[in-house]
N, CA, C and O atoms as a Tripos MOL2 file, in Angstrom:
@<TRIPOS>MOLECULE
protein
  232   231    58     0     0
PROTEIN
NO_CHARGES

@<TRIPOS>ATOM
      1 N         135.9250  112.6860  101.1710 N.3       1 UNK1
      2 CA        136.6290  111.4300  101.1010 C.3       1 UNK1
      3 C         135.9420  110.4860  100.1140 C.2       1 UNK1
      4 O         136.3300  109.9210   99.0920 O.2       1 UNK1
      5 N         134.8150  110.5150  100.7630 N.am      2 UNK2
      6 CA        134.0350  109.8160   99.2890 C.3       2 UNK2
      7 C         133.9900  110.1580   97.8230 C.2       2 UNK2
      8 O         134.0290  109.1810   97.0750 O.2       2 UNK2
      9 N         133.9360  111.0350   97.4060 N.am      3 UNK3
     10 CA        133.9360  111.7610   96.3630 C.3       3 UNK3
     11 C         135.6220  111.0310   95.6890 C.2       3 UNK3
     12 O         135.6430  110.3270   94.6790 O.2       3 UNK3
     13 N         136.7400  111.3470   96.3970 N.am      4 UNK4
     14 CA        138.0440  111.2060   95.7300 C.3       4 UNK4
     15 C         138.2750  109.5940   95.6580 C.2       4 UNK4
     16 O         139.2790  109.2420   95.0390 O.2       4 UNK4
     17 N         137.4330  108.5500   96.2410 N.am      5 UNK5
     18 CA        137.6310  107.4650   96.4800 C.3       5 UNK5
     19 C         136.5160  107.0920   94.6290 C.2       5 UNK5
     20 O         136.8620  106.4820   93.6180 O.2       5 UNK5
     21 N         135.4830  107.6570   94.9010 N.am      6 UNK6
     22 CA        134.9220  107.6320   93.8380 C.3       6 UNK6
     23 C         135.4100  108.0770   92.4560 C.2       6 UNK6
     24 O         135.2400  107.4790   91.3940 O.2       6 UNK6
     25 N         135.8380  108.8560   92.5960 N.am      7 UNK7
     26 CA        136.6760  109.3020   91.0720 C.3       7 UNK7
     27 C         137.6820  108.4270   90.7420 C.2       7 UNK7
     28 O         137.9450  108.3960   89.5400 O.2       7 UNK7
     29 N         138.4750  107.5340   91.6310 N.am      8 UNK8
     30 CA        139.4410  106.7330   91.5880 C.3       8 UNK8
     31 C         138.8100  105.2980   90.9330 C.2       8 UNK8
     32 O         139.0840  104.6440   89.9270 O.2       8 UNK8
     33 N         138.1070  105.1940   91.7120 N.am      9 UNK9
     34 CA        137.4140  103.6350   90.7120 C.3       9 UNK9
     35 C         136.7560  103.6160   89.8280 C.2       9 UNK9
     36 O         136.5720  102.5560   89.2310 O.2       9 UNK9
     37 N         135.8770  105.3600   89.2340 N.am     10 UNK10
     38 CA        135.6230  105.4540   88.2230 C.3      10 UNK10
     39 C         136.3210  104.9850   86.8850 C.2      10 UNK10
     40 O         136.0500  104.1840   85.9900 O.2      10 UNK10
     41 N         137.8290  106.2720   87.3100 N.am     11 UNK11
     42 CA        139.0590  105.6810   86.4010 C.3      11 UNK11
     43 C         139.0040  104.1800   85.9000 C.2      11 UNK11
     44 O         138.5910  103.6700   84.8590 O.2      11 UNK11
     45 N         139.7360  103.5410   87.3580 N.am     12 UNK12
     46 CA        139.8630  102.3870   87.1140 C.3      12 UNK12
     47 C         138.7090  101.7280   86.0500 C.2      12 UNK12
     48 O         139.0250  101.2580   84.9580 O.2      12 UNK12
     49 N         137.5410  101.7710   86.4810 N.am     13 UNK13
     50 CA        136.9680  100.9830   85.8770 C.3      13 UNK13
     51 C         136.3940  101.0300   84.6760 C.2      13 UNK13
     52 O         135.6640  100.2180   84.1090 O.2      13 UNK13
     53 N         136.9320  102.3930   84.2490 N.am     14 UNK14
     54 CA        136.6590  102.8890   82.7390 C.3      14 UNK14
     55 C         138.6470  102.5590   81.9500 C.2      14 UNK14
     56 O         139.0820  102.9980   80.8850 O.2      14 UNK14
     57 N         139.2330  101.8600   82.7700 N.am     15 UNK15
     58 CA        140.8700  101.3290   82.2210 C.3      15 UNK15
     59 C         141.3780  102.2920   82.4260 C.2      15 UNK15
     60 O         142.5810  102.0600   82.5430 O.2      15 UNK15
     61 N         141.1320  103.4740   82.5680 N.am     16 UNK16
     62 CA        142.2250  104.5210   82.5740 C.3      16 UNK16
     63 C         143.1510  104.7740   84.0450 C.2      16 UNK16
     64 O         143.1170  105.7350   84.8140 O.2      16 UNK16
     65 N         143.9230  103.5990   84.0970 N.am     17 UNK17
     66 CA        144.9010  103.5480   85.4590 C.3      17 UNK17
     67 C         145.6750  104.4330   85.5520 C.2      17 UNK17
     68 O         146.0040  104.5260   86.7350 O.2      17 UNK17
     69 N         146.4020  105.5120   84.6470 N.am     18 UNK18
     70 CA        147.3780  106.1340   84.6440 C.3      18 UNK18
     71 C         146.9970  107.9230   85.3250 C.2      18 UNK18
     72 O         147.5700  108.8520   85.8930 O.2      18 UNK18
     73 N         145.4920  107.4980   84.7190 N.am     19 UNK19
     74 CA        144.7560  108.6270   85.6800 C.3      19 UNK19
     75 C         144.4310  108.7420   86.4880 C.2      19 UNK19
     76 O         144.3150  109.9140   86.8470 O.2      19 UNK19
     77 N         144.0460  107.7450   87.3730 N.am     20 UNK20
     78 CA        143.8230  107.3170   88.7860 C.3      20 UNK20
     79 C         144.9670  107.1520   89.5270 C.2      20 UNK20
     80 O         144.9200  107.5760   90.6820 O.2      20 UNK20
     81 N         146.5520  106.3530   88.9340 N.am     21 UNK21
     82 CA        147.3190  106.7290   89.7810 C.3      21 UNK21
     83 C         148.1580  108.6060   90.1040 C.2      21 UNK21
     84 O         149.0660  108.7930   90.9140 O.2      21 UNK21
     85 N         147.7620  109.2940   89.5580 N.am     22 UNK22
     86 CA        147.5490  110.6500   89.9740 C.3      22 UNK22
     87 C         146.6920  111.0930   91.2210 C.2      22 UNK22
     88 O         147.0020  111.9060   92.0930 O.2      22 UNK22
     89 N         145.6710  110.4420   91.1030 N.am     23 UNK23
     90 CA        144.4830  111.4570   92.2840 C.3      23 UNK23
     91 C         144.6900  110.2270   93.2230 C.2      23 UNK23
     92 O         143.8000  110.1380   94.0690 O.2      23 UNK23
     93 N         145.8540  109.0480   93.2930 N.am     24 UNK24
     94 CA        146.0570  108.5400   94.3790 C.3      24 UNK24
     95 C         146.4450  109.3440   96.0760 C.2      24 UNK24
     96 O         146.0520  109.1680   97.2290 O.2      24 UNK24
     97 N         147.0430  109.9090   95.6540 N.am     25 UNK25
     98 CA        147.6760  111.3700   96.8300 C.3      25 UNK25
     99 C         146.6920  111.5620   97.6240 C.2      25 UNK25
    100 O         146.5100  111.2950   98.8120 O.2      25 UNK25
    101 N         145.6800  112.3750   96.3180 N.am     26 UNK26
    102 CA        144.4180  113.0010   96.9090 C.3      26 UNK26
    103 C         143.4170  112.4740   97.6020 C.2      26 UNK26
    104 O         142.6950  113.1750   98.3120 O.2      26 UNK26
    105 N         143.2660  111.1870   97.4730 N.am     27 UNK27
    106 CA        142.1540  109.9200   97.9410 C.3      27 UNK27
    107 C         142.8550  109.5950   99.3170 C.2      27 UNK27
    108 O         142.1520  109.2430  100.2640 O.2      27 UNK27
    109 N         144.1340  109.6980   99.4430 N.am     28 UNK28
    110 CA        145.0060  108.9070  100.5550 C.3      28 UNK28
    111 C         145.2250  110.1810  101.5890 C.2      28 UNK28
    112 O         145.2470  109.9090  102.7890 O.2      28 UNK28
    113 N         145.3610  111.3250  101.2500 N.am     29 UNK29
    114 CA        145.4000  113.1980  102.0530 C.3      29 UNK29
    115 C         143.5410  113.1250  102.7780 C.2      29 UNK29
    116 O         143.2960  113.7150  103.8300 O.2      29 UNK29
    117 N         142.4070  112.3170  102.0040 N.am     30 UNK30
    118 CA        141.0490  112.5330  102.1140 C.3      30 UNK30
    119 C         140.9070  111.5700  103.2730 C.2      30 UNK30
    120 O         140.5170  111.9180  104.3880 O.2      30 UNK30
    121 N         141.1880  110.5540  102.9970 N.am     31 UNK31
    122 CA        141.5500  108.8780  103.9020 C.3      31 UNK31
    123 C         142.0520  109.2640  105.2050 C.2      31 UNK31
    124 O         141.5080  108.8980  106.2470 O.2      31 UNK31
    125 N         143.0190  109.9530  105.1650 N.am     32 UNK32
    126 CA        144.0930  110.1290  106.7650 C.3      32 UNK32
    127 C         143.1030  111.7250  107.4510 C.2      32 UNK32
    128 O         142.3780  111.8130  108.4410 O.2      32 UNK32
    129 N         143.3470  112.3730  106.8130 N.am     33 UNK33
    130 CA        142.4350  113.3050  107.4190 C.3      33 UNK33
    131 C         140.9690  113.1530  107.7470 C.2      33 UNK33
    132 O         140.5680  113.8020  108.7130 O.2      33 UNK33
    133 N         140.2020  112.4810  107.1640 N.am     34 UNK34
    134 CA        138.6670  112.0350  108.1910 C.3      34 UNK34
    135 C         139.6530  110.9820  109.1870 C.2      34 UNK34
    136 O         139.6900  111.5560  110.2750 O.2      34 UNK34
    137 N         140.1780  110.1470  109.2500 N.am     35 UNK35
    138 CA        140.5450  109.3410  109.9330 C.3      35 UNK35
    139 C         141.2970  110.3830  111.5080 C.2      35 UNK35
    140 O         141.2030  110.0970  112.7020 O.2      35 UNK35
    141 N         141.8210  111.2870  111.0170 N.am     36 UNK36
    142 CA        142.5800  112.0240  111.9440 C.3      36 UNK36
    143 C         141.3750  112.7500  112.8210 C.2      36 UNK36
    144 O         141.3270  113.0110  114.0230 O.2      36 UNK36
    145 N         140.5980  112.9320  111.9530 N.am     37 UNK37
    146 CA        139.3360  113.8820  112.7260 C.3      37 UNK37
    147 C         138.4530  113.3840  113.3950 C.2      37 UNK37
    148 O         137.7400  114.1070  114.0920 O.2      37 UNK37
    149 N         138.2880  112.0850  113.3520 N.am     38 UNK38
    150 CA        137.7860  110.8780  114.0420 C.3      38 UNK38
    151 C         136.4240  110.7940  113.3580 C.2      38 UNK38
    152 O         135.4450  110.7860  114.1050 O.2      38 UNK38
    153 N         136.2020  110.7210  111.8660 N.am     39 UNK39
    154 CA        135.1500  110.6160  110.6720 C.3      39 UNK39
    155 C         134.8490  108.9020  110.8980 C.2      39 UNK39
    156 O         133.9670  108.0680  111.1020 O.2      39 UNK39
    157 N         136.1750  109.0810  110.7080 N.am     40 UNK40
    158 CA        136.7230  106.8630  110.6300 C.3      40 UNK40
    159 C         137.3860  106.8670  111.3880 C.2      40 UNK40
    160 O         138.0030  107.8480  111.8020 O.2      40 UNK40
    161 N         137.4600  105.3990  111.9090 N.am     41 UNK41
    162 CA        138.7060  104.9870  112.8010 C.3      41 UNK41
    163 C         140.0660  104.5750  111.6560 C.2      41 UNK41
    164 O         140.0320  104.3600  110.4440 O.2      41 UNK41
    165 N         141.1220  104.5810  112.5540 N.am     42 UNK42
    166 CA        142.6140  104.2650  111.9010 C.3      42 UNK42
    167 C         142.5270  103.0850  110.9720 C.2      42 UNK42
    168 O         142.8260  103.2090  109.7840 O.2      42 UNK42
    169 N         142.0200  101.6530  111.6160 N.am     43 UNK43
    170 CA        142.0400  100.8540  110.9130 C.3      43 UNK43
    171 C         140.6200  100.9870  109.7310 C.2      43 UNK43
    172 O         140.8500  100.1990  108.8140 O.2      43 UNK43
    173 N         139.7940  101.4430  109.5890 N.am     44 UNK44
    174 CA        139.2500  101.6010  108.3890 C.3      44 UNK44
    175 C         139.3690  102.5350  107.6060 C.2      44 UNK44
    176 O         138.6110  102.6420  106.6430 O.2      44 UNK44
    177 N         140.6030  103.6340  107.9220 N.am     45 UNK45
    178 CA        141.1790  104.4860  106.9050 C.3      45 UNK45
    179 C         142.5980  103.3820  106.1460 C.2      45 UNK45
    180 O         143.2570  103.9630  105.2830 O.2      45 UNK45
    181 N         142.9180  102.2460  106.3900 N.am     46 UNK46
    182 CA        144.0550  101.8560  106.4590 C.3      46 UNK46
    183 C         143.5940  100.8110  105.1830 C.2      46 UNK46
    184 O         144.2550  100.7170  104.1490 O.2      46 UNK46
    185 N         142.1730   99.9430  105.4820 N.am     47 UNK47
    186 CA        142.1990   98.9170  104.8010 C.3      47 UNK47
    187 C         141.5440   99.4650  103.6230 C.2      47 UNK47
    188 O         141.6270   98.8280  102.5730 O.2      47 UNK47
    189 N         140.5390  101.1910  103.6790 N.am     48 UNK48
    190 CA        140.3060  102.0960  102.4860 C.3      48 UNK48
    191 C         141.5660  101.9360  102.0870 C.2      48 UNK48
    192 O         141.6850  100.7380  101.8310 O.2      48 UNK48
    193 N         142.6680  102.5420  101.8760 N.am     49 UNK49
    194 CA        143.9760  102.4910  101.5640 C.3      49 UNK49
    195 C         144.3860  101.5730  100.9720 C.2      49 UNK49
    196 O         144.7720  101.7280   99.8130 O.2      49 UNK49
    197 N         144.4220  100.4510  101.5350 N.am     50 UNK50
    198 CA        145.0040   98.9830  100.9940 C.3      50 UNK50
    199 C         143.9850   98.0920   99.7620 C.2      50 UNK50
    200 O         144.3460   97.2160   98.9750 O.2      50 UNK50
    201 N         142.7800   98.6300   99.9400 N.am     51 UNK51
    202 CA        141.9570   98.2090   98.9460 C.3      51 UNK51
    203 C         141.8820   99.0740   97.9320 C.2      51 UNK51
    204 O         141.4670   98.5250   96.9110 O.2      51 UNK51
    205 N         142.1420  100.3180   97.7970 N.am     52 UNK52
    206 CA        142.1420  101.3350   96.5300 C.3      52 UNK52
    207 C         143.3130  100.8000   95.9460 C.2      52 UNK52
    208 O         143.0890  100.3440   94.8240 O.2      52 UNK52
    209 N         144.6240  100.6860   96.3660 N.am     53 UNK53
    210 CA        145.7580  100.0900   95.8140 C.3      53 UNK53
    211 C         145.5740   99.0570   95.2080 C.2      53 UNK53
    212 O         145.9370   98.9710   94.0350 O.2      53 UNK53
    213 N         144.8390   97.8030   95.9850 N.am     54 UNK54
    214 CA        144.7370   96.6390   95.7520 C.3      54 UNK54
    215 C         143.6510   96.5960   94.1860 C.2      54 UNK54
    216 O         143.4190   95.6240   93.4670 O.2      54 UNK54
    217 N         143.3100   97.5810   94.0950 N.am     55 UNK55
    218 CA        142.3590   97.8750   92.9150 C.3      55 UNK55
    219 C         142.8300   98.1960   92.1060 C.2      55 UNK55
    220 O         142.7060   97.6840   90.9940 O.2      55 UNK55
    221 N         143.6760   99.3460   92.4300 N.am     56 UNK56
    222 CA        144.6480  100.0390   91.1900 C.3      56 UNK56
    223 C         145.7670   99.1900   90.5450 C.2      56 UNK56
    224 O         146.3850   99.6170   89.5690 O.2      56 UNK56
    225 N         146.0390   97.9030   91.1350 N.am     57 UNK57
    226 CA        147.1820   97.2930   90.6140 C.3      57 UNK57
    227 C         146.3890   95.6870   90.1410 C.2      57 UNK57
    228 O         146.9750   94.6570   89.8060 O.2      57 UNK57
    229 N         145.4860   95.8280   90.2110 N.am     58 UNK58
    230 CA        144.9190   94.4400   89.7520 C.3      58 UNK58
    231 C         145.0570   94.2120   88.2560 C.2      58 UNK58
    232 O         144.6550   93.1630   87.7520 O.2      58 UNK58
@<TRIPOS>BOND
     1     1     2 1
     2     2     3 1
     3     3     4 2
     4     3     5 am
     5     5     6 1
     6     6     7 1
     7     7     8 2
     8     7     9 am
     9     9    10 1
    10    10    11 1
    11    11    12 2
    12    11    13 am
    13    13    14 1
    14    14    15 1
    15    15    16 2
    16    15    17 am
    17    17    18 1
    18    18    19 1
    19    19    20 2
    20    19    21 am
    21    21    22 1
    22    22    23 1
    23    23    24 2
    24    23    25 am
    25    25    26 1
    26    26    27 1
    27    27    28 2
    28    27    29 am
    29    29    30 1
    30    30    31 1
    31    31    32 2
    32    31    33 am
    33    33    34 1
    34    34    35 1
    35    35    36 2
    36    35    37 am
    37    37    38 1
    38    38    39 1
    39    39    40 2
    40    39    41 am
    41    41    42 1
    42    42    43 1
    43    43    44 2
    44    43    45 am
    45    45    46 1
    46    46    47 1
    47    47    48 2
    48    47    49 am
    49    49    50 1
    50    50    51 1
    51    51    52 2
    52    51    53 am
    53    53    54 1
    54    54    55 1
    55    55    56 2
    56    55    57 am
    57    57    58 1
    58    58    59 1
    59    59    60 2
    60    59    61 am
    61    61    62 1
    62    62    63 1
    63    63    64 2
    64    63    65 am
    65    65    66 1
    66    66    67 1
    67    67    68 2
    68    67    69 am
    69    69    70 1
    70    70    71 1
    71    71    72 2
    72    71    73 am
    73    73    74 1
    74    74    75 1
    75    75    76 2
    76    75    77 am
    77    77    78 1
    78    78    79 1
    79    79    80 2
    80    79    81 am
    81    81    82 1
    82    82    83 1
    83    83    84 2
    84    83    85 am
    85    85    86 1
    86    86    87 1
    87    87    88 2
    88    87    89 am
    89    89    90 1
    90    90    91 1
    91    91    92 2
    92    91    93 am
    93    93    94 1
    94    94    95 1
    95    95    96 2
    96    95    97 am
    97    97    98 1
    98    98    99 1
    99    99   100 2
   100    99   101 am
   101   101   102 1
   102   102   103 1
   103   103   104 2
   104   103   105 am
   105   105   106 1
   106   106   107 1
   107   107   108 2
   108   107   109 am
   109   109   110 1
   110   110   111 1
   111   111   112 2
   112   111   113 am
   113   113   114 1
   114   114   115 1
   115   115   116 2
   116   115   117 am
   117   117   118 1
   118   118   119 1
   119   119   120 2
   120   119   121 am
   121   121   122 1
   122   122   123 1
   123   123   124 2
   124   123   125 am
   125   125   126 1
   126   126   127 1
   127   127   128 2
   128   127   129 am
   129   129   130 1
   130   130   131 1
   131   131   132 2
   132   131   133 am
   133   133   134 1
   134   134   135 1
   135   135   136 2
   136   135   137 am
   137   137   138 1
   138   138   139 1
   139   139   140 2
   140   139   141 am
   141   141   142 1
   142   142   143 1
   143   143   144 2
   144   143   145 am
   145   145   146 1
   146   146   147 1
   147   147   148 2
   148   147   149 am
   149   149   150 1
   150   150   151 1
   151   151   152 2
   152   151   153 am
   153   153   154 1
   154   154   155 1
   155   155   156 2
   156   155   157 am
   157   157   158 1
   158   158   159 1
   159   159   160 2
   160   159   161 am
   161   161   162 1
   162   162   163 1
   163   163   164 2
   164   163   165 am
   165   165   166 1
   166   166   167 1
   167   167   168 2
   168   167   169 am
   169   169   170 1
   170   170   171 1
   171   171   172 2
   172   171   173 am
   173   173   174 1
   174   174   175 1
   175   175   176 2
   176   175   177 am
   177   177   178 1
   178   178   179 1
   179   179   180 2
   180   179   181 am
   181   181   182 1
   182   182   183 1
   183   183   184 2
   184   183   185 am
   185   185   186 1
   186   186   187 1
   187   187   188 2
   188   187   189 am
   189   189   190 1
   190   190   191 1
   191   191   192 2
   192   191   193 am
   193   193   194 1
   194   194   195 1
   195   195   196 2
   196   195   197 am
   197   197   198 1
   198   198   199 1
   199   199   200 2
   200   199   201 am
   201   201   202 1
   202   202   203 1
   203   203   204 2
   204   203   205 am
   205   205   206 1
   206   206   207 1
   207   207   208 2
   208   207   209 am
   209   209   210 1
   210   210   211 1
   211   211   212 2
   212   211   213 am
   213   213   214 1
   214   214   215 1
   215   215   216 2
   216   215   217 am
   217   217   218 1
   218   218   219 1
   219   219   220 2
   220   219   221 am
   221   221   222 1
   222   222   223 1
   223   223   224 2
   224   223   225 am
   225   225   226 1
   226   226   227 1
   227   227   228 2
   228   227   229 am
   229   229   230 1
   230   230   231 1
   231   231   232 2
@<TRIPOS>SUBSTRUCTURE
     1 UNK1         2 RESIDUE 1 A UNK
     2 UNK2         6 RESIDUE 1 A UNK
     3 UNK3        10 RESIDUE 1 A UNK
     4 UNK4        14 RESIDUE 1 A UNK
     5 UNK5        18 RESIDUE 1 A UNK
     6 UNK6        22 RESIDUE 1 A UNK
     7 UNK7        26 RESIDUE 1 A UNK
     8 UNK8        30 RESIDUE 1 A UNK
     9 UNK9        34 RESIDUE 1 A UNK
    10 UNK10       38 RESIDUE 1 A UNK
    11 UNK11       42 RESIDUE 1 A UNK
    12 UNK12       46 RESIDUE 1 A UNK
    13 UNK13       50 RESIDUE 1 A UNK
    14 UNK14       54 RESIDUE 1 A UNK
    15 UNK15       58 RESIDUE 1 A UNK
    16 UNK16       62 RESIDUE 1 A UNK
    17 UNK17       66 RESIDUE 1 A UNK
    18 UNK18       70 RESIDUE 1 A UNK
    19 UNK19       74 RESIDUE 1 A UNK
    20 UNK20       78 RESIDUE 1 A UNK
    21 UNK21       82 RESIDUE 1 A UNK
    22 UNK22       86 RESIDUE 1 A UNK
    23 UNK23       90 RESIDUE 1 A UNK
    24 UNK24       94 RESIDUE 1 A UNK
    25 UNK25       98 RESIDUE 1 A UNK
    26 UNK26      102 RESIDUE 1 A UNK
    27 UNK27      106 RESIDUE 1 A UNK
    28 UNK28      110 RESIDUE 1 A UNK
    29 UNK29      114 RESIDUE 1 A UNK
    30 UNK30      118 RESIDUE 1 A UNK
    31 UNK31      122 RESIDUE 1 A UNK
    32 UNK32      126 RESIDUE 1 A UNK
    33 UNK33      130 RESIDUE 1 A UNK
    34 UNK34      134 RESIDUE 1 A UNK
    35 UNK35      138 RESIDUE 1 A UNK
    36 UNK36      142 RESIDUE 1 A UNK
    37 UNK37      146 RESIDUE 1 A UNK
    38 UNK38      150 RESIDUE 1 A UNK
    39 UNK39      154 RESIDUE 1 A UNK
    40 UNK40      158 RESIDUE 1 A UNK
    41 UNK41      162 RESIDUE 1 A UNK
    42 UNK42      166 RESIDUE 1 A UNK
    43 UNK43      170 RESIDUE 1 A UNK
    44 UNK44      174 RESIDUE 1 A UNK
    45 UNK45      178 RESIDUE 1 A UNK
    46 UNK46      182 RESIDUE 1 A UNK
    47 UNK47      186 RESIDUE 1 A UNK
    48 UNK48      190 RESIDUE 1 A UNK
    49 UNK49      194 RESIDUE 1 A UNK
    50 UNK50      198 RESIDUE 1 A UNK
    51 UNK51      202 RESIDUE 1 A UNK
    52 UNK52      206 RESIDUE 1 A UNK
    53 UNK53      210 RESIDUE 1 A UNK
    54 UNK54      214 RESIDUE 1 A UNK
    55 UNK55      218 RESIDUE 1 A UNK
    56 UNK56      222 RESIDUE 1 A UNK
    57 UNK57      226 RESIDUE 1 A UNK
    58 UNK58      230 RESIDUE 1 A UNK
């Protein structure tokens, strides 16, 4: 989970948004599944979620 969360803001923060919104899926499949497995709870797989977005569209 970490790893795909990391490659995502790499993108971002090297400008390349168009590449990061691709491995969005993959970061959000990484997010719900530790969350499902009880890694994280629901609500801190949720606001991971809402803050990767909130990143990707800034």
């Amino acid at each position: 989970m970490k790893e795909a969360l990391k490659k995502v803001k790499k993108l971002v923060s090297a400008g390349r948004k168009d590449e990061a919104k691709k491995l969005i899926p993959a970061a959000y499949q990484a997010i719900d599944k530790a969350a499902k497995r009880g890694v994280i709870k629901q609500n801190t797989a949720a606001r991971k979620k809402s803050r990767l977005m909130k990143l990707l569209n800034k």
